[in-house]
N, C-alpha and C positions, 0 to 999 in steps of 0.2 A: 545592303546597308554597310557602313564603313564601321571597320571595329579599331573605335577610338578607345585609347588606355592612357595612360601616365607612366610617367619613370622616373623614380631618382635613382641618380648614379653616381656614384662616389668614385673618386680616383685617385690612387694615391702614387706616389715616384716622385720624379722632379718635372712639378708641374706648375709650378710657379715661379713668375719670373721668363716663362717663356713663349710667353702669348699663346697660354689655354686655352682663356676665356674669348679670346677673339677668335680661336679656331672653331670654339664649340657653338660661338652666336654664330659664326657665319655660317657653320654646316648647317645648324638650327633652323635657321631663316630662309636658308636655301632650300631645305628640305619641306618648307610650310610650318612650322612647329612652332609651340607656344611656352614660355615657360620664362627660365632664367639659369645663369650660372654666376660660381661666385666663389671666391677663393675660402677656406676655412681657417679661420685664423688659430693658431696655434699644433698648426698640421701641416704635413707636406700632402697637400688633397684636396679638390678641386671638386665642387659638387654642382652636378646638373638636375634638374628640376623642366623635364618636358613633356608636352603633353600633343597630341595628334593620332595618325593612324599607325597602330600597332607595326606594319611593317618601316613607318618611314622611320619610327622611333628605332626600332632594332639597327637600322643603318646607320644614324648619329650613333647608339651605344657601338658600333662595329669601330667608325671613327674614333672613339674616347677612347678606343681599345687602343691605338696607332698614337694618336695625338700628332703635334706640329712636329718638324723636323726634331729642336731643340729641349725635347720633353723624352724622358725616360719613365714610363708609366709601368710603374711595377704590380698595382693591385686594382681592380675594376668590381666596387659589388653595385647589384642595381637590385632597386626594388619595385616591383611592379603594382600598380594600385587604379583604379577605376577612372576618367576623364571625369574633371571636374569644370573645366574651361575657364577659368580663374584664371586665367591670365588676358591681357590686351593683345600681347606680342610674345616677341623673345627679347630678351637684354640682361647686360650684364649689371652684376648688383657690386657694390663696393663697400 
């Protein structure tokens, strides 16, 4: 059986303003994941919301570790919590 989990990830640096959320929907999507990302307003921090198979999730959080070329990601927390499937897709919230 496949061991589905969830993750939220928080990301904090300069991560807005430089095409986060399209780095993190695409690796998302590419990777089969479900969920969303979405800028925090009133933060320099970028929050993901995924859900799939435990190892593909650890690979996007490896990515949000890196981010897009023009992204300086200074702090990464995630939290791990039980698959809920609640989501349709991946995409980006505004």
């Amino acid at each position: 059986m496949t061991d589905l989990a969830s993750v939220q990830v928080i990301v904090y640096g300069y991560v807005q303003g430089v095409f986060f959320r399209a780095f993190a929907s695409r690796w998302a999507t590419e990777l089969g994941l479900i969920g969303y990302v979405r800028n925090l307003h009133g933060e320099e921090a970028v929050e993901v919301n995924a859900e799939g198979e435990r190892r593909k999730l650890q690979k996007l959080v490896d990515y949000l570790r890196v981010g897009p070329p023009a992204a300086v990601v200074e702090k990464v927390i995630t939290n791990w919590s039980e698959y809920t499937g609640s989501y349709p897709g991946f995409g980006i919230r505004y």
